[in-house]
Z-matrix of the N, CA and C atoms (Angstrom, degrees):
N
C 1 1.450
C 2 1.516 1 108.07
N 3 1.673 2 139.84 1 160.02
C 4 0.805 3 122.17 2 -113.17
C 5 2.023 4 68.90 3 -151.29
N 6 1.303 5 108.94 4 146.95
C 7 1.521 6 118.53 5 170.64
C 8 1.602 7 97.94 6 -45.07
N 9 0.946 8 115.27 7 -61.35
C 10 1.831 9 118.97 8 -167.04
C 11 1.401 10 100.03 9 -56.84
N 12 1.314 11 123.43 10 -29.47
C 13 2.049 12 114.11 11 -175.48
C 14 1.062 13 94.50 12 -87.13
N 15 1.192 14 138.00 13 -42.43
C 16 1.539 15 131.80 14 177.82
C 17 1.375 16 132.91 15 -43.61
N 18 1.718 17 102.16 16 -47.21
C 19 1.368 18 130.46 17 174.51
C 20 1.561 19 109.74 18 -48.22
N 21 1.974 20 91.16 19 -62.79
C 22 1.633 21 90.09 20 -173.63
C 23 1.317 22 113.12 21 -74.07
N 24 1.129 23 121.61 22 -14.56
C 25 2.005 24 123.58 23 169.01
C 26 1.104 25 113.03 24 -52.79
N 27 1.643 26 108.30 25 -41.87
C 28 1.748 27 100.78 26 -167.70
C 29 1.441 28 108.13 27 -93.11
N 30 1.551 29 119.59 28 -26.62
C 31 1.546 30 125.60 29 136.61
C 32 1.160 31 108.92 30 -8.30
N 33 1.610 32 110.52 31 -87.34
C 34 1.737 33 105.65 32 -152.34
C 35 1.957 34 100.43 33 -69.85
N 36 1.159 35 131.29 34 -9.66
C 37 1.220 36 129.90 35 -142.82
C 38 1.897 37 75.92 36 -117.89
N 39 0.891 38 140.09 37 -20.06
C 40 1.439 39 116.84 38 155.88
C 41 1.580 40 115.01 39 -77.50
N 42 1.476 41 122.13 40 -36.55
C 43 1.124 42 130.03 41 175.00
C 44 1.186 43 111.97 42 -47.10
N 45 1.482 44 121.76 43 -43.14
C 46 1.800 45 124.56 44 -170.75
C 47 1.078 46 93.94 45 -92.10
N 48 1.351 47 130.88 46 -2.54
C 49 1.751 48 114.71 47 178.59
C 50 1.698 49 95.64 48 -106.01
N 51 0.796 50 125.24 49 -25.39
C 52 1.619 51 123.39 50 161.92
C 53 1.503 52 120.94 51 -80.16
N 54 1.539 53 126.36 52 -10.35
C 55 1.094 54 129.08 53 139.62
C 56 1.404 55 129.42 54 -54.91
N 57 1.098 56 107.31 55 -51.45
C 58 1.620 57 119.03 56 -179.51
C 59 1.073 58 98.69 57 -87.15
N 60 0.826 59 152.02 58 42.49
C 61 1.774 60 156.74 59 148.60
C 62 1.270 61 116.34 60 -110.80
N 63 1.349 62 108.14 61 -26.77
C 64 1.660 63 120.71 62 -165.12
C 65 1.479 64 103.96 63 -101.81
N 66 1.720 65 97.03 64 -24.96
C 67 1.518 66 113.60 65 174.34
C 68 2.159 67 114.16 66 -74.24
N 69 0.707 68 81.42 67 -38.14
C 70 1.750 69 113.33 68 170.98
C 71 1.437 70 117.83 69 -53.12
N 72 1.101 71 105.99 70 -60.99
C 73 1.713 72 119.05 71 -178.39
C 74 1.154 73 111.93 72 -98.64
N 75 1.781 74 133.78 73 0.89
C 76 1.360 75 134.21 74 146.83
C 77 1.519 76 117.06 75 -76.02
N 78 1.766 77 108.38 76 -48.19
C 79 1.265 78 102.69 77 164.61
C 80 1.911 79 126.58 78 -41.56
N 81 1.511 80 105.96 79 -55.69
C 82 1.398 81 106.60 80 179.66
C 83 1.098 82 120.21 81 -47.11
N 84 1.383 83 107.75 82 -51.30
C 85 1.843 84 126.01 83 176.99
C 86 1.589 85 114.59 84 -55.76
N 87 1.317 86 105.94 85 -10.24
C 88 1.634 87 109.19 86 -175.45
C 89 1.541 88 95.40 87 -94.29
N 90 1.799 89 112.68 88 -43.97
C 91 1.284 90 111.83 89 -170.50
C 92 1.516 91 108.39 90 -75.95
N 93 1.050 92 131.54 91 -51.93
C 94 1.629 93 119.17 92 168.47
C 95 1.609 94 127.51 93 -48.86
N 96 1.263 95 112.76 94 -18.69
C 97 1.538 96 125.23 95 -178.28
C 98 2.227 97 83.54 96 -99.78
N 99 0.697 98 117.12 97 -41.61
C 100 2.158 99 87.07 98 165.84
C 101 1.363 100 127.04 99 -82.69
N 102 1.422 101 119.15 100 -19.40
C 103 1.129 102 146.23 101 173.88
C 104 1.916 103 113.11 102 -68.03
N 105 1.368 104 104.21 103 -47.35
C 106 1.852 105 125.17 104 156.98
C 107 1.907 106 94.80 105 -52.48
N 108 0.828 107 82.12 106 -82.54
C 109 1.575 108 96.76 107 173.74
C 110 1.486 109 109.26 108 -10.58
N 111 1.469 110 102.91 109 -87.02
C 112 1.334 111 114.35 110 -156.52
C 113 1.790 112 116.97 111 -61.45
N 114 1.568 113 98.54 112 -27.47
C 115 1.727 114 121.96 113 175.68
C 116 1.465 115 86.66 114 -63.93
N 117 1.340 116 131.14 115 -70.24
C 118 1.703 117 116.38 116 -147.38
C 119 1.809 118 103.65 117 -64.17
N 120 1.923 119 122.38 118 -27.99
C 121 1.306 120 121.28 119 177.98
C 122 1.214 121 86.86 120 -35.86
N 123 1.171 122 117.23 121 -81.81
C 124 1.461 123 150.25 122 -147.41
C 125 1.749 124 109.79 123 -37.13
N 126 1.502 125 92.77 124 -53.02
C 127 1.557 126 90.69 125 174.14
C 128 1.574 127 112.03 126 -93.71
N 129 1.133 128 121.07 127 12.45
C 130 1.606 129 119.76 128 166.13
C 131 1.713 130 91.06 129 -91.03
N 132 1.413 131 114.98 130 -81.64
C 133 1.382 132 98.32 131 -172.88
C 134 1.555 133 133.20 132 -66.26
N 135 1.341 134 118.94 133 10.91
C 136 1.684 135 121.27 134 158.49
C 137 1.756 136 102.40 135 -76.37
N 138 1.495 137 122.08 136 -20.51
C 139 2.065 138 103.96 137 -158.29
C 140 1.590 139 85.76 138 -81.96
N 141 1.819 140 128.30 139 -15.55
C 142 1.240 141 106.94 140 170.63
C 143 1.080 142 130.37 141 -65.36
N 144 1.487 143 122.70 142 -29.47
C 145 1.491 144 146.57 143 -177.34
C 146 1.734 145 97.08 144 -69.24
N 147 1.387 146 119.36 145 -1.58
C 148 1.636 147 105.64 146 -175.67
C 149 1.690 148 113.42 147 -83.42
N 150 1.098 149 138.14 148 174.78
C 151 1.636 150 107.37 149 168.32
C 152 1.642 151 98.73 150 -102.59
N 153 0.628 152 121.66 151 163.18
C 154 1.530 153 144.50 152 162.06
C 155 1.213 154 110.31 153 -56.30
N 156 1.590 155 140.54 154 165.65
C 157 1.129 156 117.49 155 149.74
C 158 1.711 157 120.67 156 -118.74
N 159 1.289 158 126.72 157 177.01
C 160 1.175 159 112.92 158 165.24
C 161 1.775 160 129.55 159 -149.45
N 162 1.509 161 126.69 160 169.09
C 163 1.405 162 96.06 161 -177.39
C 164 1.686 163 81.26 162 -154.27
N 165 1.507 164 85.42 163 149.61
C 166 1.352 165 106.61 164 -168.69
C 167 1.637 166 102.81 165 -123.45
N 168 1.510 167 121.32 166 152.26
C 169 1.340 168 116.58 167 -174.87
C 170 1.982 169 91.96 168 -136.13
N 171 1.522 170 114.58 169 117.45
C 172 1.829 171 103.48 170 -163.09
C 173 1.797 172 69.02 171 -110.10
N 174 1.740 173 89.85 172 155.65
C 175 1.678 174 112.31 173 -177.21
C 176 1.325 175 88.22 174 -144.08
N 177 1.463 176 113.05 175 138.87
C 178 0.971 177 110.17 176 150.69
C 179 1.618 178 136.00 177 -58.24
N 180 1.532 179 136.28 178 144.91
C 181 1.385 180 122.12 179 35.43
C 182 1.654 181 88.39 180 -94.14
N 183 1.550 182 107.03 181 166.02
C 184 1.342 183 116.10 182 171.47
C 185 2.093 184 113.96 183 -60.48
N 186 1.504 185 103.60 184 -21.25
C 187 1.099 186 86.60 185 175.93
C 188 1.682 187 121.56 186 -92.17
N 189 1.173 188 142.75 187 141.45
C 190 1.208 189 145.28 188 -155.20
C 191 1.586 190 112.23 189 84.82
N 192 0.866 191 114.33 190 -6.93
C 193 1.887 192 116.04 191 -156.52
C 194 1.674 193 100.13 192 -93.88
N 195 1.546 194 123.09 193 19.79
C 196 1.305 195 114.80 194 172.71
C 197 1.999 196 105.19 195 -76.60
N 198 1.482 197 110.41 196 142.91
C 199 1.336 198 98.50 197 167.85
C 200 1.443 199 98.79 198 -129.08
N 201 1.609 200 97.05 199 175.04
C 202 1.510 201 113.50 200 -169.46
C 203 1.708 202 114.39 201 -108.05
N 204 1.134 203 128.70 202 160.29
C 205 1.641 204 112.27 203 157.67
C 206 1.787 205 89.93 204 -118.80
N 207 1.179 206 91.65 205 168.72
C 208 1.541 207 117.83 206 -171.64
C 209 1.316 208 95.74 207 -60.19
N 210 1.198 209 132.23 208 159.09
C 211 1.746 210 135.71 209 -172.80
C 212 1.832 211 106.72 210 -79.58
N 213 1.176 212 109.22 211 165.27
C 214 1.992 213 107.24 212 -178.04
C 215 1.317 214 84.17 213 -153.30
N 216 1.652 215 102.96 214 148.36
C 217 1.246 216 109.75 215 161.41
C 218 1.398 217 110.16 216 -77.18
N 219 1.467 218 104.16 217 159.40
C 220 2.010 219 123.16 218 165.41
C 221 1.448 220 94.40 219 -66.57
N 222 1.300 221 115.23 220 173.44
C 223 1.493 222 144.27 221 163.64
C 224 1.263 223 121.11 222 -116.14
N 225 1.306 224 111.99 223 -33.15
C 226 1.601 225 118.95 224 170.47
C 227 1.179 226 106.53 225 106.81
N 228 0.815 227 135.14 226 12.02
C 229 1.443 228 148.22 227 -171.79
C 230 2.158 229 104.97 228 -89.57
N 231 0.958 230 103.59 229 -5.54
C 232 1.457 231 114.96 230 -172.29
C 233 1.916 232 104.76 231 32.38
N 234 1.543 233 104.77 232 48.78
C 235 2.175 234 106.10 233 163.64
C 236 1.224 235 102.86 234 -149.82
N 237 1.592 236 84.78 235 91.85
C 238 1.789 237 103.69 236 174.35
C 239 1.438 238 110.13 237 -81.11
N 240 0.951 239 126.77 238 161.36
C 241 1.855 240 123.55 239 -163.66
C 242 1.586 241 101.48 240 -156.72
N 243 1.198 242 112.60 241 157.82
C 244 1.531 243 131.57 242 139.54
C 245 1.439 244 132.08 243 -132.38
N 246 1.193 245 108.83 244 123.79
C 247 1.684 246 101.63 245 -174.22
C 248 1.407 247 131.48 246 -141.65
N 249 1.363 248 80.54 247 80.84
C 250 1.798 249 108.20 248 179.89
C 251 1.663 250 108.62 249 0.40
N 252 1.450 251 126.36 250 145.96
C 253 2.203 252 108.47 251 138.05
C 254 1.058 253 89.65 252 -109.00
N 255 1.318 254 84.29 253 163.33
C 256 1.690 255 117.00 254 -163.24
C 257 1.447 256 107.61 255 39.01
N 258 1.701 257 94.20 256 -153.12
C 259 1.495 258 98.18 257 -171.52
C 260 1.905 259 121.67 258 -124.71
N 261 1.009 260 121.68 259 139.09
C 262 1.495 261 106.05 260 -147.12
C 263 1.736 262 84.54 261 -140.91
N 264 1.497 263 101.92 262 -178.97
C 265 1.494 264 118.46 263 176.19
C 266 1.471 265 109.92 264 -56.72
N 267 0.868 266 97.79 265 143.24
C 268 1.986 267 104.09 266 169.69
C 269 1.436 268 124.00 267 -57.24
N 270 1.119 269 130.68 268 87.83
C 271 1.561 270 137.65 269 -159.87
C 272 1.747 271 92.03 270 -102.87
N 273 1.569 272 99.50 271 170.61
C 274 2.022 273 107.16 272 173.59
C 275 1.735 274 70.09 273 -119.60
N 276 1.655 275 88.21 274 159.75
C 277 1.742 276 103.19 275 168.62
C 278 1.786 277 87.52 276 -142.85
N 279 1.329 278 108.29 277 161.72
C 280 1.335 279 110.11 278 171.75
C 281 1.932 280 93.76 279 -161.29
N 282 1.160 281 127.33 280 163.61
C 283 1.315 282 149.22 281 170.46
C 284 1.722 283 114.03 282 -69.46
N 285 0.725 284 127.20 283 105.97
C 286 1.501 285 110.92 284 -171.08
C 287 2.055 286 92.73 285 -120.42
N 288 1.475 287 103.44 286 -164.71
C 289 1.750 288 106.33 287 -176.82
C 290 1.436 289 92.04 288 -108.75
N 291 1.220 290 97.99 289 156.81
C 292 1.355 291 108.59 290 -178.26
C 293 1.640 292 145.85 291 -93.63
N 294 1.230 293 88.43 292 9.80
C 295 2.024 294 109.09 293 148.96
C 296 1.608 295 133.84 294 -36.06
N 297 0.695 296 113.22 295 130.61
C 298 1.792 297 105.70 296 -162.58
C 299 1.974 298 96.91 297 -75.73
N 300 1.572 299 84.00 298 125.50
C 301 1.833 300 101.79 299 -176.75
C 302 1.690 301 98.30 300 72.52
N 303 1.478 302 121.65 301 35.09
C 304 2.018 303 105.94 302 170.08
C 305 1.601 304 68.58 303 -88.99
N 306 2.055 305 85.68 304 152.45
C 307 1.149 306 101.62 305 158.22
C 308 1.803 307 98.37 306 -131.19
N 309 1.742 308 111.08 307 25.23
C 310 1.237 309 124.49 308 -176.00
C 311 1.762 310 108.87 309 -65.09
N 312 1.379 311 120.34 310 103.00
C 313 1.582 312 114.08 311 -157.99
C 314 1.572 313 94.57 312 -80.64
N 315 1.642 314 112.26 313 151.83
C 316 1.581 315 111.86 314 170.16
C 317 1.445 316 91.06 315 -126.68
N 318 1.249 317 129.71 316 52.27
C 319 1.803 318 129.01 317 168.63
C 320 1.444 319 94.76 318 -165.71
N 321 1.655 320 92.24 319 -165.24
C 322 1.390 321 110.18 320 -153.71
C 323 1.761 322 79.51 321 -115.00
N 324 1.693 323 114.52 322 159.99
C 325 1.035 324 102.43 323 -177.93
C 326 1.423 325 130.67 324 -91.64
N 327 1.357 326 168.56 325 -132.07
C 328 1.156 327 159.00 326 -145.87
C 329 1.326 328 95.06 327 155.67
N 330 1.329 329 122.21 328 75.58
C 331 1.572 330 114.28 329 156.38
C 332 1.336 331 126.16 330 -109.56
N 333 1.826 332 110.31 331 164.09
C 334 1.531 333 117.03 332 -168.62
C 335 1.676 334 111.16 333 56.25
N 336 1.443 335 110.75 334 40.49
C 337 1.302 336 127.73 335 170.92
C 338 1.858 337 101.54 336 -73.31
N 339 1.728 338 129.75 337 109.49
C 340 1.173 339 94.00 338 148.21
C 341 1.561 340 116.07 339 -128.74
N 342 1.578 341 119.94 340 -12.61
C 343 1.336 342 108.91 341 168.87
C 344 1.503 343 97.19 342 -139.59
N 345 1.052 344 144.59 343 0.36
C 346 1.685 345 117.71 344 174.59
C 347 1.432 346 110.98 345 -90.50
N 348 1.487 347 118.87 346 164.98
C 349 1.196 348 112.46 347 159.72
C 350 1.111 349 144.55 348 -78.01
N 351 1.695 350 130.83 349 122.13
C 352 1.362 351 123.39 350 -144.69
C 353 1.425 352 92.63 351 -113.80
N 354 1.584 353 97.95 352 163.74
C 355 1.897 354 108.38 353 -171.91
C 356 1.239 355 77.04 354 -116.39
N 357 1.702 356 89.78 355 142.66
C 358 2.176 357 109.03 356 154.20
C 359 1.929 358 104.32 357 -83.14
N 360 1.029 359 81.55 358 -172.46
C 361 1.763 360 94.64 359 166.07
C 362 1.591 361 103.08 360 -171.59
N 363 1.598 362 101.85 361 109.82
C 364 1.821 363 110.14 362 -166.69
C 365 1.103 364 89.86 363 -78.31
N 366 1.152 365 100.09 364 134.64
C 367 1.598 366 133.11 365 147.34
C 368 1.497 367 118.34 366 -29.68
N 369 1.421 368 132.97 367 128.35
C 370 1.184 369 137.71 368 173.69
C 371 1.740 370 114.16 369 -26.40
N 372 1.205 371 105.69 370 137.87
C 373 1.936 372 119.35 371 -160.28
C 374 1.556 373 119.37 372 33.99
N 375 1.455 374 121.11 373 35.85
C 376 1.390 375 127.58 374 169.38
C 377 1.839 376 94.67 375 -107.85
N 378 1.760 377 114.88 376 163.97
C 379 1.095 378 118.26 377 150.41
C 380 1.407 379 109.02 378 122.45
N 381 1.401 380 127.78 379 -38.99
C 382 1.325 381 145.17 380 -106.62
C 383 1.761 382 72.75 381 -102.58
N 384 1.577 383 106.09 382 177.89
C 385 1.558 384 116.23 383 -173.10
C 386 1.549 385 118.70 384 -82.02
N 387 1.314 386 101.46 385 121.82
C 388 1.279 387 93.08 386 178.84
C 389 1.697 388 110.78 387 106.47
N 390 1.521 389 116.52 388 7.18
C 391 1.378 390 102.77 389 165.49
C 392 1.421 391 106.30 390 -115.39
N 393 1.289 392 96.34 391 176.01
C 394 1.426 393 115.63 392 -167.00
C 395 1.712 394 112.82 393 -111.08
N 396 1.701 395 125.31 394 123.36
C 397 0.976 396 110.68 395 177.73
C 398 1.506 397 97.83 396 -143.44
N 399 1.390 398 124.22 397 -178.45
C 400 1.313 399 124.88 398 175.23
C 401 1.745 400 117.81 399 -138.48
N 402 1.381 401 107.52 400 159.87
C 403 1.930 402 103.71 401 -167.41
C 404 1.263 403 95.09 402 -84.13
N 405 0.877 404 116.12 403 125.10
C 406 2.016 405 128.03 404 169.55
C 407 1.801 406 92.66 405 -92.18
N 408 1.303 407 127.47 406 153.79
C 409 1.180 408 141.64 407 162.05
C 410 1.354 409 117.48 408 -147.63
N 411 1.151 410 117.77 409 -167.01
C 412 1.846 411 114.17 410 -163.84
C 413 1.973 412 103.11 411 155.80
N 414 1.241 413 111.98 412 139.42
C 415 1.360 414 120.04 413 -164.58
C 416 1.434 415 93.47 414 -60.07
N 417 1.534 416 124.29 415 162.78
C 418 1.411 417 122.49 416 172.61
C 419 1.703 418 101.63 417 -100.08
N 420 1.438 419 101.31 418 -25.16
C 421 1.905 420 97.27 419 170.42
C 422 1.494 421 119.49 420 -96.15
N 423 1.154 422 122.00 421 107.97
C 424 1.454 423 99.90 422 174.09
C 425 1.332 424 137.76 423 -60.90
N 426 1.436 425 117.26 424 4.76
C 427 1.435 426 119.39 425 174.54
C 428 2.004 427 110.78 426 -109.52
N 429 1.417 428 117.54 427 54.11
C 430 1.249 429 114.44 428 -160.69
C 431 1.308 430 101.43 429 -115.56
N 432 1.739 431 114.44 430 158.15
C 433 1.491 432 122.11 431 -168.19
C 434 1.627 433 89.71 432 -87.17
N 435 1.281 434 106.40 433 174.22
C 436 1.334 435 138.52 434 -139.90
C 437 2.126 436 80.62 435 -86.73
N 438 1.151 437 122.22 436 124.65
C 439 1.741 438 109.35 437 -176.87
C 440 1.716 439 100.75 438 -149.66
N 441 1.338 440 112.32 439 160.92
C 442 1.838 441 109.04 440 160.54
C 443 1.342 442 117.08 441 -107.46
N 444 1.336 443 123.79 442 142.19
C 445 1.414 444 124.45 443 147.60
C 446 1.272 445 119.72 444 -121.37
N 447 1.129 446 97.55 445 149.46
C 448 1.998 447 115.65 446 -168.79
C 449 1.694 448 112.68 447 -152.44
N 450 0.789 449 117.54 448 142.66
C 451 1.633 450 130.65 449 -170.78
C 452 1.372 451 118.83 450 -169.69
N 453 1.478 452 108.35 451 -161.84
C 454 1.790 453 111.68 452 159.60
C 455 1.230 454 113.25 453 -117.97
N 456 1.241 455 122.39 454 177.87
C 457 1.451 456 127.26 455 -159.64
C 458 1.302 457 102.98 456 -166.98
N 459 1.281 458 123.49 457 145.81
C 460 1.410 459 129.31 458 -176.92
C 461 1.441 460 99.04 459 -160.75
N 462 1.615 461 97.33 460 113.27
C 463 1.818 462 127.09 461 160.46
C 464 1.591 463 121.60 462 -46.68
């Protein structure tokens, strides 16, 4: 073989090694750009998994004294919760829809809640991802002094 076949051999044989290099560092660049990707899903759909919080102020008389928190979306996760801080009067909480004054419930109710965290359990075709509901609460005694509760809550 001849200086000139050699030349162009090692020619094309840098060329394919500078191909595959270029091939190399597009691949990576593809995998860190799904990998970016897949981290931000991740932290978009974990801030649903956060609870919300809420605070309630009960006045006497017991009648009228139900309050609302602002509506949250579900996650889909079907483990709706409430979870008092600290420890406060014995309130019921339940899930209701989120229409101004529904008191249309989409869970099961949660009464004599005052400091652990309590699970709902929605009601048949409530829950699912992407709806919106809000914590309704209300004293569990009707003869109770004037008190707050506030916590987190998750739809």
């Amino acid at each position: 073989m001849s200086n000139e076949g050699l030349e162009r051999l090692s020619f094309n044989d840098n060329k394919q090694q500078l191909y595959f290099g270029k091939e190399l560092i597009n691949m990576f660049k593809r995998k860190v750009k799904v990998m970016l990707l897949v981290v931000c899903l991740l932290m978009v759909g974990s801030v649903s998994a956060f609870a919300v919080t809420y605070s309630f102020h009960f006045e006497p008389p017991f009648v009228g004294s139900v309050q609302h928190s602002p509506s949250a979306m579900a996650d889909g996760t079907f483990t709706p919760y409430v979870d008092p801080s600290g420890t406060t009067n014995a309130t019921t909480y339940v899930l209701t829809l989120p229409s101004p004054g529904s008191i249309d419930t989409v869970s099961s109710f949660a009464p004599n809640v005052t400091s652990a965290k309590t699970y709902f359990t929605y009601n048949s075709g409530f829950g699912g991802l992407g709806q919106y509901y809000k914590l309704t609460g209300y004293p569990s005694n009707s003869d109770f002094q004037e008190y707050y509760a506030a916590g987190g809550w998750k739809p």
